[in-house]
N, C-alpha and C positions, 0 to 999 in steps of 0.2 A: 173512216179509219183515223186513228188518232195519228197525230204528228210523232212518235217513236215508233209506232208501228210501221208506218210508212217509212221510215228511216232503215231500219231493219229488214224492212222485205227487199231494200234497195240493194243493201250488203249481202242479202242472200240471194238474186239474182246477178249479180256483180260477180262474186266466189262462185256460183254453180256454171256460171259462164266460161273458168279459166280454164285453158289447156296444159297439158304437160310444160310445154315452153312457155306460158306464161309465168308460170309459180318456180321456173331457176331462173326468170330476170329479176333481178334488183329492187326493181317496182313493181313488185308486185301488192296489191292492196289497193283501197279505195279511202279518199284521204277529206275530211271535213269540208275541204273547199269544193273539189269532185263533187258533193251531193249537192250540195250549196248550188253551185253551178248549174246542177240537172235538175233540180227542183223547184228552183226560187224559193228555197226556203232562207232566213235568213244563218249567216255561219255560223252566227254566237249560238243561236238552237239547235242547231246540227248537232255542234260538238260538246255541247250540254246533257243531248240527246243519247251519242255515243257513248259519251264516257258514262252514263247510266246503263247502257246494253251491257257493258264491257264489263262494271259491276255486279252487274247481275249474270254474268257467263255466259251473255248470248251471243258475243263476239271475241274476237283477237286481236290485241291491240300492239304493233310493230312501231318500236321506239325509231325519233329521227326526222326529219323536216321537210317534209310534211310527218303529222303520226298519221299511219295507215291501218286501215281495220280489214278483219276478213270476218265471213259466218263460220262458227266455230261448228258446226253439224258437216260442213260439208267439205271443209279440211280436215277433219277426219276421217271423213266418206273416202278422202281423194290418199290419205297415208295409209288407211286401213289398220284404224286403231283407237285408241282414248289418249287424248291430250293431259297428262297426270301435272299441272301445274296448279299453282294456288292462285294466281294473280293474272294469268295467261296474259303476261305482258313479256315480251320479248325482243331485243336488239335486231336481231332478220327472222328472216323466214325460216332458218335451214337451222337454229338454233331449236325450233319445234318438235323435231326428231330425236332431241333426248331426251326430251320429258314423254314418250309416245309408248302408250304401255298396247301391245299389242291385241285388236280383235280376238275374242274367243272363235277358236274353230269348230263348226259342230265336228265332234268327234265319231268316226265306226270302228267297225273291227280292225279296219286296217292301220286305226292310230295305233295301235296298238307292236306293228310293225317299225322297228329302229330303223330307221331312214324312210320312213311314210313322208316327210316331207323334204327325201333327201335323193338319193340314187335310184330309192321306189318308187318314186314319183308318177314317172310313167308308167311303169307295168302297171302300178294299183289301179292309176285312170284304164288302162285296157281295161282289167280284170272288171271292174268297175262297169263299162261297157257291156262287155260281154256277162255278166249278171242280169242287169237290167236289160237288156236287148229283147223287144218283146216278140213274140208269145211266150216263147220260153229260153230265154238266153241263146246264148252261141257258145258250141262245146268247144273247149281252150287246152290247146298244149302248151304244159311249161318247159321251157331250154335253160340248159344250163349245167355248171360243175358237178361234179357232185361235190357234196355237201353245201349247196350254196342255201338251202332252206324251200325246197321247192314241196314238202309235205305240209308243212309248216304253210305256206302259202295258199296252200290249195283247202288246207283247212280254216282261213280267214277270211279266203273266198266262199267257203260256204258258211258263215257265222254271218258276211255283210249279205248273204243272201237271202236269213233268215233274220236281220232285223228290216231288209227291205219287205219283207210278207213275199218272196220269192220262192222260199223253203216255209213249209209251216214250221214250230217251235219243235214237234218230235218229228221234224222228217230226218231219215237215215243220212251219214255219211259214212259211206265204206271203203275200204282202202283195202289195194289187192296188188300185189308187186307181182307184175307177169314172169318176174326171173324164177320164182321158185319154184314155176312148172314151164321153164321153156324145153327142158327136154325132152317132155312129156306131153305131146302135143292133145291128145285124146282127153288126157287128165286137167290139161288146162281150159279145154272148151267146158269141160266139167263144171268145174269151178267157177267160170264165170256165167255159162246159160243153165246151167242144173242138168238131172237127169230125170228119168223115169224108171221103175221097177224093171231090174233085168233089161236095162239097155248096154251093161257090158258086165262079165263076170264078178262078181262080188257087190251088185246091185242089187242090193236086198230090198230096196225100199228106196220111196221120193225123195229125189235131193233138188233143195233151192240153189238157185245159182245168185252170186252176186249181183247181176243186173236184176233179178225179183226184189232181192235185199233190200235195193239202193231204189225200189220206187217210190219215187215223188223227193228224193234228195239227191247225194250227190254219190257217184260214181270215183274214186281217187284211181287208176292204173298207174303206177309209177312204174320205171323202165318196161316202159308201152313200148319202145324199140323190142324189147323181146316177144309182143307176142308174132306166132308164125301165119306165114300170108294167109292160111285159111282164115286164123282166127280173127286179121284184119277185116277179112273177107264178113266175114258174121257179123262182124261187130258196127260196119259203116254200113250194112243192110239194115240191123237192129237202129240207125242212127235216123236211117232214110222213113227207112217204115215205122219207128216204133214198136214192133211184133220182133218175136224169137221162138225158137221151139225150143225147150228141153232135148238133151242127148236121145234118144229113140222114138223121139215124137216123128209123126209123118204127115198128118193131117191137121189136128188141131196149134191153131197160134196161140201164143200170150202176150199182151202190151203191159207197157211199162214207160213211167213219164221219169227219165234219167238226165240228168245233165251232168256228162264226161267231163273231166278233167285229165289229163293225160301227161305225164312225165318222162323226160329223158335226159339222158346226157350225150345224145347224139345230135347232128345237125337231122334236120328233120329229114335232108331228101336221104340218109340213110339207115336202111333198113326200114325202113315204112312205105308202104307203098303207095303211087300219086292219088289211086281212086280213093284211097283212105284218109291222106291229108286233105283231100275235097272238103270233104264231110266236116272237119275241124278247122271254119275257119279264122279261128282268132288264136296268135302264136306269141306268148311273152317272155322275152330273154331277161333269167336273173342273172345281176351282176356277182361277178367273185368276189372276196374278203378284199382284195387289192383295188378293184374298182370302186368298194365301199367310201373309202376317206378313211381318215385318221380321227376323225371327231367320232364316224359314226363306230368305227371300229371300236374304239374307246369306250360307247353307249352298250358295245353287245360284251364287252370285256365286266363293265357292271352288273347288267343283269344275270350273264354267269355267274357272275361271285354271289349275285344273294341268292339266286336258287342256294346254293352249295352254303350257304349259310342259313338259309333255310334247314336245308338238311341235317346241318350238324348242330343248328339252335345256338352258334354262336357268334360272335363277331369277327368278322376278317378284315384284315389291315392288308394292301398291297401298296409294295414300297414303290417310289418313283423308279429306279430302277429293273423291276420286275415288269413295271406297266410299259416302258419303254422298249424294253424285250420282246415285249407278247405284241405289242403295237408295229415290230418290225420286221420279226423275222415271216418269210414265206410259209404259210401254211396251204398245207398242198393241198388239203383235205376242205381248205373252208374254214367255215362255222363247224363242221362235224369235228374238225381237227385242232382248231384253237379251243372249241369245249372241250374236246378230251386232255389238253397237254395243260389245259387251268383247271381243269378236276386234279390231275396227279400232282400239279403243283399246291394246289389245297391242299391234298392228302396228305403230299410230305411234311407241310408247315399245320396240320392237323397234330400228326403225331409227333413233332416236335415241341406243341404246345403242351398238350399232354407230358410230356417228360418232363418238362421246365414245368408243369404245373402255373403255367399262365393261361388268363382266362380268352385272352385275344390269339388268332393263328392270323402269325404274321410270316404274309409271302413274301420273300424278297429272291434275290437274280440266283443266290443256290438254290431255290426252292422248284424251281423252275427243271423240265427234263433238260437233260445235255445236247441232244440235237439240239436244240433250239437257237443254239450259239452258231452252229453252225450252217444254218439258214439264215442268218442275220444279213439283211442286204449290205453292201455300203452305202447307205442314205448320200446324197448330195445336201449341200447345207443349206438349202431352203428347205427339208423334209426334216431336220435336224433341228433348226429355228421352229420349224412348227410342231415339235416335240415338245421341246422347251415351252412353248407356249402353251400347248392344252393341256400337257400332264401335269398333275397338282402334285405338290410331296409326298402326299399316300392317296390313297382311296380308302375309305372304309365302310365298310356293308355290316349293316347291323343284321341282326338275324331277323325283324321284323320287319323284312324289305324294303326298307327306308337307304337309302344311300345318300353319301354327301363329299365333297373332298372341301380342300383348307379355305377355297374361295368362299366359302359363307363365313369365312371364320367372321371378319368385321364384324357381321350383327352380335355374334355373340359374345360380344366385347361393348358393346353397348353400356354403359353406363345406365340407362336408363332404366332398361329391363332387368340388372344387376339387383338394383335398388330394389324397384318393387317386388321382382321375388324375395327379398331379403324381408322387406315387409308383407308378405302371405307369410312366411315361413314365420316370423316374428310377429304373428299378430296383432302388433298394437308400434306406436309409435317408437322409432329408433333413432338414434343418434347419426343424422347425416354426415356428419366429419368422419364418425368412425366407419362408415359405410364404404366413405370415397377411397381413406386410408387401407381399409382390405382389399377393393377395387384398385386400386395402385399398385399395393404388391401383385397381384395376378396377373399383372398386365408387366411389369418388373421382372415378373419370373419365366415369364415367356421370354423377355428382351434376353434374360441373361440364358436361357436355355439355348436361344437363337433359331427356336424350331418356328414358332409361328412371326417372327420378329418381321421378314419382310414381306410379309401380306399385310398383314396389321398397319405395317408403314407407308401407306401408297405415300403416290404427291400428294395428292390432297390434304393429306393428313399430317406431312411431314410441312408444308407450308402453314396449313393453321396452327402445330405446334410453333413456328417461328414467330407469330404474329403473336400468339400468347406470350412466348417468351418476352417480348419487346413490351406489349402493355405492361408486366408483372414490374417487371425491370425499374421503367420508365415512372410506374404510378404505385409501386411499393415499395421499390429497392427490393423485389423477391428475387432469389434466384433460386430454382426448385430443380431436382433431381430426372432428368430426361423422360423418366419413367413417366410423372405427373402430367407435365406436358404433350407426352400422348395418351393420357389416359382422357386429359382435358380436351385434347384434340378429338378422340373418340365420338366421345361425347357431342359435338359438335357435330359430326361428320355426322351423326347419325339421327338428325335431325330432319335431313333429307328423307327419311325413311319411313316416315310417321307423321301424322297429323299434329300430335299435341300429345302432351305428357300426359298418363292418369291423374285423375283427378286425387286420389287416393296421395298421389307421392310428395307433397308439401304441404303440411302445415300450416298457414300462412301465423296464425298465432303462437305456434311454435318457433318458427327461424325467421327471426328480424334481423337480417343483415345492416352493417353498418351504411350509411351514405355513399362512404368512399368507398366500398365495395362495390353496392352498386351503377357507383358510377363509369368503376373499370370494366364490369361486366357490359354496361351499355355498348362501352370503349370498343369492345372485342368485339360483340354484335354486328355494329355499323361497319369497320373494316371488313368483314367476313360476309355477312349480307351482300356488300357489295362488289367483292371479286368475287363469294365463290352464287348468289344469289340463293340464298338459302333464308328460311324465315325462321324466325324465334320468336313462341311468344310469348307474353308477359311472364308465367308462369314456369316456362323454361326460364329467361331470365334471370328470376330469383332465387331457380334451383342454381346458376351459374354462380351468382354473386352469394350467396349462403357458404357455395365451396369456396368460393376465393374469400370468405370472411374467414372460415374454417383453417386456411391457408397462412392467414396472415395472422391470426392467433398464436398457430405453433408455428411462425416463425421464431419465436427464441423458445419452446419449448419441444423437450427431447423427452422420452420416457426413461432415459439410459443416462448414468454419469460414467465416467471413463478417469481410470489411473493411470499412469506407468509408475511402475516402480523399480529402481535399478540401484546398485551398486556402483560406490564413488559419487565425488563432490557435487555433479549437476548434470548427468547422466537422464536421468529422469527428468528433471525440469526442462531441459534441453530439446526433448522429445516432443513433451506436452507444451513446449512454446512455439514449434517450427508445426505439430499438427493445429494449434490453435489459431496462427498467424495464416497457413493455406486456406484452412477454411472458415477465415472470418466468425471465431464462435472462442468462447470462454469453455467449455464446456468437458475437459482435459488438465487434470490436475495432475503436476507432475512430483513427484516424493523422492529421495536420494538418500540413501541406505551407507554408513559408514561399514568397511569391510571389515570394522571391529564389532558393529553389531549384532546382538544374537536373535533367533530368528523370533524370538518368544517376544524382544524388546519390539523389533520389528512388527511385529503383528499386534502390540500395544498402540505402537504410532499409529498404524494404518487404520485401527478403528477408530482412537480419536477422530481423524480425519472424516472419517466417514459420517460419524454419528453429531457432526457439526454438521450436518446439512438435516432439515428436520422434512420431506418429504417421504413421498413412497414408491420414488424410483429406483431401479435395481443396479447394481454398480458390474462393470466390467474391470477388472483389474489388469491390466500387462504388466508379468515381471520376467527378470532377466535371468533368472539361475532357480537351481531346482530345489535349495531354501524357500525359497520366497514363493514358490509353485504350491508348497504344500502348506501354506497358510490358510486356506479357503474356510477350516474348522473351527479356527477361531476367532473366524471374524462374525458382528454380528451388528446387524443395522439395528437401531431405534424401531421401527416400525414392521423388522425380519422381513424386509425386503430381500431376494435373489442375491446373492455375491457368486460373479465367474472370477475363477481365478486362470488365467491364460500365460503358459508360461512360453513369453512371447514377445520380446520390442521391436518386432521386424515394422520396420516404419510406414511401409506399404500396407499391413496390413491394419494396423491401427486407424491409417490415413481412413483406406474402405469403411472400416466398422465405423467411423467417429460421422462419414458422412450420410453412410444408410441410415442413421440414429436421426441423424438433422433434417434432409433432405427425402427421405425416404419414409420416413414414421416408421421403421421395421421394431421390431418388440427387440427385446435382448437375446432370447431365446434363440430366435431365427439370425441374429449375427451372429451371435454364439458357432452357430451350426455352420455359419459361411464362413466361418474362419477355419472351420475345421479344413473346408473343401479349400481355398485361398492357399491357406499353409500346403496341401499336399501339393497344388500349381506348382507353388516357390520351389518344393524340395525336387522338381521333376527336373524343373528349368535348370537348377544348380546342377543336378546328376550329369543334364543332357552339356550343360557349361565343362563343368570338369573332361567330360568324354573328349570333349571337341579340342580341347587343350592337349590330352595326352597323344590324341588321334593326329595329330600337325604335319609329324615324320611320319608316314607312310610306307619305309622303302622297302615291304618287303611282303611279297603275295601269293596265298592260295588260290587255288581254282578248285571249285566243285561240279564235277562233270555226268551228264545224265545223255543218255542216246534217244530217250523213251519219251521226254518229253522235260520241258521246266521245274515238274516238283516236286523230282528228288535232290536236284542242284539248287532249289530254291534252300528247302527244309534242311541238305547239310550245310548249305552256306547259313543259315538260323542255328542251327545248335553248336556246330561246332563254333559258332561267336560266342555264344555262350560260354562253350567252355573254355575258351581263351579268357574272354573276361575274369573269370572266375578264377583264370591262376595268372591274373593280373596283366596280360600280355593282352596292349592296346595299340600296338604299330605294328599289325599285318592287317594288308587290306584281303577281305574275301570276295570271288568275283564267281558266282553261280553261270557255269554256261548248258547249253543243250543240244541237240542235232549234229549233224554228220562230224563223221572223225575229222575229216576233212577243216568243214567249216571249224570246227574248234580249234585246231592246230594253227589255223591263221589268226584264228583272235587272240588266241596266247604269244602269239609272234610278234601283234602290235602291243598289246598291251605291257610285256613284261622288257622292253627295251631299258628299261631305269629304273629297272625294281628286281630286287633277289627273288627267283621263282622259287618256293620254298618248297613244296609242293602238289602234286592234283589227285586232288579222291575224288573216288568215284567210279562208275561201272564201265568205265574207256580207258585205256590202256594205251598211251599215245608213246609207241617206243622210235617214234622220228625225235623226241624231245628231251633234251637231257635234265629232264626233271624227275626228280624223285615221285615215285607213283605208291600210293595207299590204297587198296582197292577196299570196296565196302565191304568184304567179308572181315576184312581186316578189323576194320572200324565195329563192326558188330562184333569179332570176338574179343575187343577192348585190346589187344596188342597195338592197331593203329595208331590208339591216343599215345602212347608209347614211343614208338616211333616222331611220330609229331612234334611231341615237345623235345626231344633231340634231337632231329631236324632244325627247330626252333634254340636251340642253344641252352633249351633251360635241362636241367637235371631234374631225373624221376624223383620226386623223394617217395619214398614207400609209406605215403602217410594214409590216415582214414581219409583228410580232405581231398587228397590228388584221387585215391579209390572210389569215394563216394561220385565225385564229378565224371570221373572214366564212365563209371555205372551208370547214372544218370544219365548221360550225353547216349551212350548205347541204347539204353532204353528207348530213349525218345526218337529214335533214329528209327529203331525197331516197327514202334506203334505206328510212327508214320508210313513205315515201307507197307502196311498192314494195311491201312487206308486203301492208299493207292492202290491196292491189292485188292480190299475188298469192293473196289467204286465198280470192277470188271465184273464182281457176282451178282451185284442188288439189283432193284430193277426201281424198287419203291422207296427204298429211305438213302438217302443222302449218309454217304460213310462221315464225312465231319461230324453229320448231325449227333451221333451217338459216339462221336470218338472220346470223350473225356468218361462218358458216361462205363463203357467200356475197359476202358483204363482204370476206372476205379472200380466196378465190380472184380476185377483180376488182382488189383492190388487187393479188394478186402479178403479175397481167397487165398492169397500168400499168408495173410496176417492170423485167419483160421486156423490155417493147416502149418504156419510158422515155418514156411520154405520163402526159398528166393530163385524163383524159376526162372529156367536159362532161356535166350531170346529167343529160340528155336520154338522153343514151347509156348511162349507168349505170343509169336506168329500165329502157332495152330490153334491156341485159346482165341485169338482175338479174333482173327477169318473164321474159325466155327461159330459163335455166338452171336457174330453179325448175320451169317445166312440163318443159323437160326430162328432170329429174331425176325426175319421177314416170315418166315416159313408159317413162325408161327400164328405172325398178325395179318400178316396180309390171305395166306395158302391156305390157314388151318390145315398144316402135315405137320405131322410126327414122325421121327426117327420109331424105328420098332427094336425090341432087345425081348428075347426069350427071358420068362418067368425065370428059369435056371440062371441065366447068368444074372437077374440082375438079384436071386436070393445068394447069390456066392459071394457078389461083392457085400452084401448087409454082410453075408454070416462072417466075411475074412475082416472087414472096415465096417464095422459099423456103426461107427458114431460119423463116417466120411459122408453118406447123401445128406444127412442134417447140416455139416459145415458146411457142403456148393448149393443147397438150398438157403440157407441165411445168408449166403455171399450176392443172391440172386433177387434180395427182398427187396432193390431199390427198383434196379431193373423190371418186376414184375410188379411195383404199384405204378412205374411211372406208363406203362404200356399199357397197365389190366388184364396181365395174362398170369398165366398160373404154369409153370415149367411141370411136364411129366415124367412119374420116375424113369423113363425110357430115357428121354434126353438128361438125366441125370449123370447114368449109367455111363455114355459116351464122352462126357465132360471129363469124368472117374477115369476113362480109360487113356486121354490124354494127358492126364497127370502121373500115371503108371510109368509112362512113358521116361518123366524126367525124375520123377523124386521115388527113392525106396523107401515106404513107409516099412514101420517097423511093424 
């Protein structure tokens, strides 16, 4: 035996030796002097020895003094897995375990089962058992809820029984629920041993019974508690013996080779008799939805969703809030009961999607039925902590039963794989700067979306961005844009994740980085390598340093020039010196417009300016007045490059656009477009500033009162702000209350101590209170607004504006009492969900028929078309109208069903339904009611 083989067999007798408590001491391993020691070999060839095993991956080598080796087979053997490292060299022992990619499991039918390595554990080992149990298994009753999955069970138990060759490939499984002949006791021994010709009236002919069925597979009786003693009686004789007669047989037997499975939701010792449960004896308890866990619960909340994506062929989105819901409240039902209330919440956000004509049905917490809320346990805060932790942002289920949530996102941010699909796609060589630069933004626009920003962000990734920053800094003078720095980070981080870059994605004769590129690149390597122990190799490298050469190129260049231009002496230059001098850049020229200038002179100037610059970058212009806004026409670059004209010096926003240009490489275009969205931020903040200002003095308060529940006191506390706003009246506070008279009257007691009670609408009538009271009828017949603002001090004026606002605030008072109204009749679509939708098919029916229907009416329109529309999509019922009436209405109106059918054309593409002239009819006669057609 050669001298390293001897070495090796020594490490592997050494490691196959260790016990559990050997491998959590400290010393664990066997150390060059160790073999030295037991061999007489000498140590310099020992450790020569070694560290060639070690290179060649037939050992473990544990940094520290002594270095200690282990046999790499059989710490494996001992973790039960594959050691995924590149260098199997490690500071302890107990560092091994992250790199440990676990053992393939031979997989059966029962992987197949969501918590097969989890809460099923043991029933599947019984079942398992009891399958395999020789000669021919041992027949098994299942316990449990119902709906905990006990069919489902019993048919995975016969799938692992036919890949065990237990069951041939076509042997029978039959399934026979004793409940739907328990009170039929004759008809049920029927059913399960069969009959013979004329063994009871209407016995025309041989009947097979299910235990004939089921010879040589399986047997399912689920609630087995139903059947009646006799038929237990038969059934544990047929178990004993193997033989049964058919109903009128007397002499002749038949065998039959079955293996029972047996279901209930009873404890066993009831209603089964002892001499029957003899017969069956292996007994497994399935756990309910609540004994499940929260992870596994979570695995069956997925696989529902893609079956039902399956079904409807499209993608489903569930929001973190919906999952959180479905994850906590009690289902009483199980599995049977969480599948049915995430099918109706499909449904709902099915047919929502469909209206909205979006291609994704996206569940969120309305989508959801309404009990559900109130089954909601109160979680304790370690059940709430571990919420937080397994629910991802959304879930999304593609229709090709693929599912995934945000936690893969990291790979798919990969910089690596960015590239080289970018090079499949672009088959032939591409410009890596402009690669990274698109990679940047997409990774930028997440940041600023803020939807995937803090997954993308671990530590990991947020400390290698640090470390970048500090090389760039240090060995360029770079300072780059956050975005870059995780993009770089990315990149990095996902090196861990792969062997080696394709060969395909560098060039090496194409991208010759500079020196001092790659010597930063080195720079970053070795710090990173050695906190986070990650390898690069050459190849990666160059790809690193190519970007940082890329980087340091357009360090002074931008694609975009940038103006202000303003009115008075140094207005403009003033701008362009204070954004020039923040961000360290020339790159902001500032232009200053006499107020005697005319705009023609002006747009003379501004082109010179421009057309001294002889490139082919595109100019942003900022000016100050709406002169200078509409010069954009005649302006015109040397090379007709782009000119934005932005009529705009707000310095904030300049500041943004001048650094996404620099720091970000963003095109003109795309800041163009962020300015759009920036400037609408500014004008919110301002609106919300102004409010806050006028809002200061407070001293004076409504109450909006509801007995029924929060949200009609919500909704008039919402509109009528509105319509205060809108007649300018910003110092009264509104205070939405709900529940008992009682209870209300005392929170109007505390709260209105140092504030004028102005007064309280709403549907409670509080006459302990000396406050002026508006009831909602009031409000609906627009008298209340009325009232209110003379209460409030201001005078009616009889104008269109103060009219138009009355009407309005009614209306919307109206639709919402309609809601609320109609949430009592639906069963299947969510009343929000079609409220606007609804609201505007009514309003396009005013506009047809050129009326302005009174609330009362729009009540009965709006609760009719809502049950309707269930009727129609979900029931397929129809209203019915005799041929007569509905040829009376043509012959008296008959240009009227053509105006409520075009009123109904948005409505019936976004559903797919087609309205019949019957429900037309009924619609007709609702409108009779308020308007005299002529």
């Amino acid at each position: 035996m050669k001298r390293i083989d001897k070495i090796l067999s020594f490490v592997q007798e050494y490691t196959e030796a260790l016990t559990e408590t050997d491998y959590q001491t400290s010393s664990v391993g066997i150390s060059a002097v160790d073999i030295s020691e037991q061999t007489d070999l000498f140590r310099n060839n020992v450790s020569q020895d070694l560290n060639e095993l070690h290179r060649k991956r037939k050992i473990i080598k544990l940094k520290g003094r002594p270095v200690k080796y282990l046999y790499l087979p059989a710490v494996e053997s001992y973790l039960g897995g594959t050691i995924a490292s590149k260098d199997l060299l490690f500071q302890k022992f107990s560092e091994i375990s992250d790199c440990l990619t676990p053992a393939a499991t031979m997989e059966d039918a029962f992987s197949s089962l969501i918590g097969w390595k989890g809460s099923l554990g043991k029933a599947i080992q019984t079942a398992k058992a009891a399958i395999l149990y020789p000669p021919n298994g041992l027949h098994t009753l299942l316990l449990g809820e119902s709906g905990v999955g006990k069919s489902i069970f019993a048919e995975v138990m016969y799938s692992f029984g036919q890949e065990k060759n237990i069951f041939a490939k076509d042997s029978p499984f039959i399934r026979f629920n004793c409940a739907d002949y328990a009170n039929n006791p004759q008809l049920l021994m029927t059913q399960l041993f069969g009959a013979v010709k004329g063994a009871y009236t209407g016995a025309d002919e041989e009947k097979m019974g299910m235990v004939e069925a089921a010879d040589g597979g399986v047997l399912f009786l689920d609630e087995i508690h139903r059947l009646p003693p006799e038929g237990q009686e038969m059934l544990f004789h047929f178990i004993d013996k193997k033989v049964y007669r058919r109903m009128g047989e007397t002499i002749e037997e038949r065998s039959a080779d079955v293996f029972i499975i047996g279901a209930t939701t009873e404890t066993e010792n009831n209603n089964l008799l002892t001499t029957f449960l003899r017969r069956i004896p292996t007994t497994i308890w399935l756990p309910n939805l609540e004994e499940r866990g929260l992870t596994e619960r979570l695995d069956i909340i997925r696989e529902y969703a893609s079956i039902e994506a399956r079904k409807v062929n499209t993608t489903i989105e569930l929001s973190k809030g919906a999952l959180i819901q479905l994850l906590s409240y009690e289902a009483k039902g199980n599995l049977g009961q969480l599948r049915s209330d995430l099918q109706l919440a499909i449904a709902r956000a099915y047919l929502e999607s469909k209206q909205q004509e979006v291609s994704v049905v996206q569940v969120n917490s309305p989508s959801l039925p309404s009990y559900i809320f109130q089954l909601i346990h109160q979680s304790d805060q370690e059940k709430r902590n571990q919420l937080e932790r397994i629910v991802p942002q959304k879930m999304t289920i593609t229709a090709d039963e693929s599912t995934h949530s945000e936690s893969s996102i990291i790979m798919d941010h990969d910089f690596v794989n960015y590239y080289f699909n970018q090079l499949i796609v672009s088959k032939e060589q591409i410009d890596l700067s402009e690669v990274f630069k698109d990679y940047t933004n997409k990774i930028s626009k997440n940041m600023i979306l803020q939807s995937n920003y803090s997954v993308l962000f671990d530590e990991m990734t947020k400390e290698i961005s640090v470390i970048l920053s500090d090389v760039l800094v240090k060995e360029h003078e770079l300072v780059l844009d956050q975005s870059i720095y995780l993009a770089l980070a990315l990149f990095l981080r996902n090196l861990q994740e792969k062997n080696d870059l394709p060969h395909e994605l560098i060039d090496v004769a194409t991208y010759v980085p500079s020196v001092h590129s790659i010597n930063t690149a080195k720079k970053m390597i070795q710090i990173i390598e050695r906190r986070f122990h990650l390898f690069c190799s050459p190849r990666e490298l160059q790809t690193l340093a190519s970007i940082i050469d890329s980087l340091t190129k357009n360090k002074t260049q931008t694609t975009t020039h940038f103006m202000v231009v303003a009115h008075g002496t140094s207005a403009g230059a003033s701008i362009a010196e204070t954004i020039n001098t923040l961000l360290n850049t020339s790159d902001v020229i500032g232009l200053d417009m006499p107020l005697t200038m005319s705009p023609s002179e002006a747009a003379q100037l501004i082109n010179e300016k421009i057309n001294s610059f002889d490139d082919d970058k595109d100019w942003i212009i900022f000016a100050d007045m709406g002169s200078l806004a509409q010069l954009d026409k005649q302006l015109v670059t040397k090379n007709e490059n782009q000119i934005f004209v932005i009529e705009s010096t707000n310095l904030l926003i300049i500041l943004e656009s001048v650094r996404q240009a620099i720091f970000s490489f963003v095109s003109s275009k795309q800041i163009v477009a962020d300015i759009a969205q920036m400037n609408d931020e500014l004008n919110h903040k301002l609106q919300v500033r102004v409010k806050n200002y006028l809002e200061t003095e407070m001293n004076r308060v409504i109450y909006t009162v509801c007995a029924s529940g929060e949200g009609v006191a919500l909704f008039l506390e919402q509109i009528i702000g509105e319509f205060l706003r809108s007649n300018h009246i910003y110092d009264v506070q509104l205070i939405p209350l709900s529940g008992s008279q009682k209870d209300i009257e005392h929170i109007i007691r505390l709260t209105s101590k140092d504030k004028e009670s102005v007064a309280i609408i709403g549907s409670i009538q509080l006459e302990q209170l000396a406050i002026p009271y508006i009831s909602l009828d009031e409000i609906l017949l627009k008298q209340g607004f009325d009232l209110l603002l003379n209460l409030l001090g201001k005078h009616v004026p009889d104008s269109d504006k103060t009219m138009l606002s009355i009407d309005k605030a009614t209306r919307e008072i109206t639709f919402r009492l309609c809601s609320e109204a109609l949430d009592k009749y639906l069963m299947y679509i969510a009343p929000e969900k079609i409220h606007s939708l609804l609201i505007k098919q009514i309003e396009q029916m005013e506009e047809f028929f050129e009326v302005r229907l009174s609330n009362e009416t729009l009540m009965k329109l709006f609760i009719h078309i809502g049950c309707m529309l269930e009727r129609l999509i979900f029931e397929n019922k129809t209203l019915t109208a005799t041929k007569e009436d509905q040829l009376a209405m043509k012959k008296t109106y008959p240009a009227h069903p053509e105006k409520i059918k075009r009123s109904f054309d948005e409505i019936e593409e976004s559903f797919n339904i087609t309205l019949p002239p019957s429900e037309l009819f009924y619609i007709h006669e609702i409108l009779l009611t308020d308007v005299a057609f002529d």
